[in-house]
C-alpha positions as CSV (number, residue, x, y, z in Angstrom):
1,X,0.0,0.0,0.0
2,X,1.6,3.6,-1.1
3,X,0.9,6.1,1.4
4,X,1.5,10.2,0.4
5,X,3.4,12.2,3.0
6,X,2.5,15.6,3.4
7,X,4.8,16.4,6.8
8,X,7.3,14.8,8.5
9,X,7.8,15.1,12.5
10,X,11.1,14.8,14.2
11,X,11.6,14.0,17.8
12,X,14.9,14.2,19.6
13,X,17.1,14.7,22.8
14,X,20.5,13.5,23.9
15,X,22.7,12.8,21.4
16,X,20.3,13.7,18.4
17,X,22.3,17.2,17.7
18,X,24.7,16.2,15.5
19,X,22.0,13.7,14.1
20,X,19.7,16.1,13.2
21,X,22.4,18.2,12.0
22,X,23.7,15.6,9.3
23,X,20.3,15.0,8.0
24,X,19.7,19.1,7.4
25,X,23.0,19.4,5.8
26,X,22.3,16.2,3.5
27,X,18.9,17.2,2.2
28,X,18.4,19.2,-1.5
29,X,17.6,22.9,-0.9
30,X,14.5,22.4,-3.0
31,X,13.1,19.6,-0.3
32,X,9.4,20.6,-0.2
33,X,7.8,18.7,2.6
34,X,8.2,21.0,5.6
35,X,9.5,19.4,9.1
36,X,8.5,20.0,12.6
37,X,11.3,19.5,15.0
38,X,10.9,18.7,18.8
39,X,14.5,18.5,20.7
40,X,14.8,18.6,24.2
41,X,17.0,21.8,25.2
42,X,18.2,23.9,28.0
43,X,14.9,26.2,28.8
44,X,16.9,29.1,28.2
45,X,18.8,28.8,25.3
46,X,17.2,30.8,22.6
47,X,19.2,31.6,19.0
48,X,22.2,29.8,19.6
49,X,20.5,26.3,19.3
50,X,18.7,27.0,16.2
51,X,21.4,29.2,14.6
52,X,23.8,26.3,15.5
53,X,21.5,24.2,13.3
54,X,20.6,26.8,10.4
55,X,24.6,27.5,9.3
56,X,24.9,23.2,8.3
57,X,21.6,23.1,6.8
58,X,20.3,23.8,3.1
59,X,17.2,24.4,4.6
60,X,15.2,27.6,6.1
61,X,15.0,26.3,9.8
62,X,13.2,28.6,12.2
63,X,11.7,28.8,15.3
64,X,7.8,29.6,14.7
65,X,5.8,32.4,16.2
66,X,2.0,30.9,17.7
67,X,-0.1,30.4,14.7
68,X,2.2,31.1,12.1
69,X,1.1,28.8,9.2
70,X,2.7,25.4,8.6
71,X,4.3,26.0,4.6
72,X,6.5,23.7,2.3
73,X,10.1,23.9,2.2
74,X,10.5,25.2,5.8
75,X,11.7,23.6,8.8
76,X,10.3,24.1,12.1
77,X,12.3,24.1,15.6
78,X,10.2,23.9,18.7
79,X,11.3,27.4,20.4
80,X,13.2,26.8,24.0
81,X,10.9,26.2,26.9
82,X,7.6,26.2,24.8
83,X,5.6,23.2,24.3
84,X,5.2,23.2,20.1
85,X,1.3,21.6,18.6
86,X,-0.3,21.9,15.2
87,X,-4.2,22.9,15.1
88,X,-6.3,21.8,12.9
89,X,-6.0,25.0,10.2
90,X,-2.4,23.5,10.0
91,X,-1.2,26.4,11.9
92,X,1.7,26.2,14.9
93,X,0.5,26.6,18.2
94,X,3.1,27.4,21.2
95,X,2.1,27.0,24.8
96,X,4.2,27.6,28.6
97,X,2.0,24.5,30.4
98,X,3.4,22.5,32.7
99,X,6.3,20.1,31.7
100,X,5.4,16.7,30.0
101,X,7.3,14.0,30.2
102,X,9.8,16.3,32.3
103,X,9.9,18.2,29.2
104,X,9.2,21.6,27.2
105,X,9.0,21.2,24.4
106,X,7.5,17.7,24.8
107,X,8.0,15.3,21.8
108,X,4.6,13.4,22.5
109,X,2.3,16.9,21.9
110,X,3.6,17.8,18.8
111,X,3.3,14.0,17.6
112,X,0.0,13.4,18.5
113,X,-1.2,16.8,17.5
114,X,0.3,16.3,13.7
115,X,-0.7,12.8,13.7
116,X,-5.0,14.1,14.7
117,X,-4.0,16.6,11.2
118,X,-1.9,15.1,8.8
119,X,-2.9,10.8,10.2
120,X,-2.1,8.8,7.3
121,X,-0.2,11.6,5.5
122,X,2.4,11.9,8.7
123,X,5.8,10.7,9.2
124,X,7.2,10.5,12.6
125,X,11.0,9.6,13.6
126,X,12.6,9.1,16.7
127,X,16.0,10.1,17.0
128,X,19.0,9.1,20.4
129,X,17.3,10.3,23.9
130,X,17.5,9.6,27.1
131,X,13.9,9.4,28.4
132,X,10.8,8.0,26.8
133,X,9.4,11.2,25.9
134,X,8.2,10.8,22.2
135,X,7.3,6.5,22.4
136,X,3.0,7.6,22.9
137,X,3.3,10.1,20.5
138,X,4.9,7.6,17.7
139,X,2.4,4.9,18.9
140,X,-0.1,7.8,17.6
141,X,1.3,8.3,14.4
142,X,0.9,4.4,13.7
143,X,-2.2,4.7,15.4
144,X,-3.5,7.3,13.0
145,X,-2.2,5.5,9.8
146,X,1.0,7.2,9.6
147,X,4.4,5.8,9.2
148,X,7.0,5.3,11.7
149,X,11.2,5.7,11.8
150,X,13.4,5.1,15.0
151,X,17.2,5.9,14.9
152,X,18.9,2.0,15.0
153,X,19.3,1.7,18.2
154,X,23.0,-0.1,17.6
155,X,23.8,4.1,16.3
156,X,22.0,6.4,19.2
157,X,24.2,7.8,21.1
158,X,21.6,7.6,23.9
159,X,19.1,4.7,22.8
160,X,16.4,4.7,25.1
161,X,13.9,7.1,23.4
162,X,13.9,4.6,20.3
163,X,13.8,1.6,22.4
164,X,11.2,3.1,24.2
165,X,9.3,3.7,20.6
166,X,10.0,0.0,19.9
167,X,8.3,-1.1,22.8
168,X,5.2,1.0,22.3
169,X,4.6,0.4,18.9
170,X,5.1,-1.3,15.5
171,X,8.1,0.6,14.1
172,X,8.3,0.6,10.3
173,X,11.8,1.0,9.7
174,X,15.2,1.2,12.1
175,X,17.5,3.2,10.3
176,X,20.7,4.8,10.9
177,X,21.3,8.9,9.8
178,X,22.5,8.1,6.4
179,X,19.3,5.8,5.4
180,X,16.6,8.3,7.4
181,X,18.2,10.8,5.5
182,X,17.8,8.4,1.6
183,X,14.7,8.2,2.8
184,X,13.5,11.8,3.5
185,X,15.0,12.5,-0.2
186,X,13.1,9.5,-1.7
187,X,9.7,11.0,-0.3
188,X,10.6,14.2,-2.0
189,X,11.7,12.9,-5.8
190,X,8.6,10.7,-5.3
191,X,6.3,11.5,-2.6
192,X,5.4,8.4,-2.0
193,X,6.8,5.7,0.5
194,X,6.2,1.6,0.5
195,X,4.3,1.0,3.1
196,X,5.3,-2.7,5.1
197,X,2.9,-4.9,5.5
């Protein structure tokens, strides 16, 4: 069965930097689907973070305002200390509620939030963490009819967070950074994916 992806959700904390850097860098500048990006970070570091990330990649990265509209070829960083959701109108919506999963941003919101949009047209990956923050939200994407990536757990720095997805869910694929990033660019030349049985 061929699914179309419309948006693709990223979810990642320790050891996911340089992860998530490497697939940025790697993808064409004319990559159309646009990304939502939830990293666990220090509550207080603002530009560095994402500016950090914006000089490797051929992408526009930026941190959205609250309701700014979700649009192609753009990348979006959940801001430091705000929780980061999509609404229904595709637009971003920031929040300051209480920590979730000892986290803000928390990876399960903005997973479970995109998968209630986009469901069958979502695809969620899990990237090296230390806590289980993002294993309901993946569970959600599958739930939904979406499709489903973990870091290899052999590569994460910090393997928990995939582990955890594992655990939760069916996971469609385990790949490391150089196939997650194959794959992004084989969505974009064809905007399709296989989907396993």
């Amino acid at each position: 069965m061929k699914n179309h992806i419309k948006c693709i959700v990223i979810g990642g904390s320790a050891g996911s930097f340089t992860v998530m850097m490497e697939i940025l860098q790697n993808l064409p500048k004319d990559f159309s689907l646009p990304i939502l990006i939830c990293m666990h970070r220090m509550k207080h570091g603002k530009e560095g973070f994402a500016n950090a990330l914006n000089l490797k990649s051929n992408l526009n990265l930026v941190e959205p305002y609250d309701k700014e509209k979700i649009k192609k070829n753009s990348v979006f960083l959940a801001p430091a200390n705000y929780h980061m959701c999509v609404e229904m109108d595709k637009t971003i919506s920031l929040s300051t509620e209480e920590d979730y999963n000892y986290s803000r941003p928390a990876i399960d919101l903005l997973f479970k939030s995109a998968s209630y949009v986009y469901k069958k047209h979502l695809l969620g990956i899990i990237l090296s963490g230390a806590n289980h923050d993002g294993a309901i939200g993946l569970k959600c994407v599958k739930d939904c009819g979406g499709m489903t990536i973990i870091q290899s757990i052999s590569e994460s720095q910090v393997p928990t967070m995939p582990k955890s997805a594992k655990k939760k869910t069916q996971i469609d694929f385990e790949l490391n950074t150089r196939q997650i990033t194959e794959f992004l660019i084989q969505i974009h030349k064809t905007k399709q994916i296989q989907l396993v049985s």
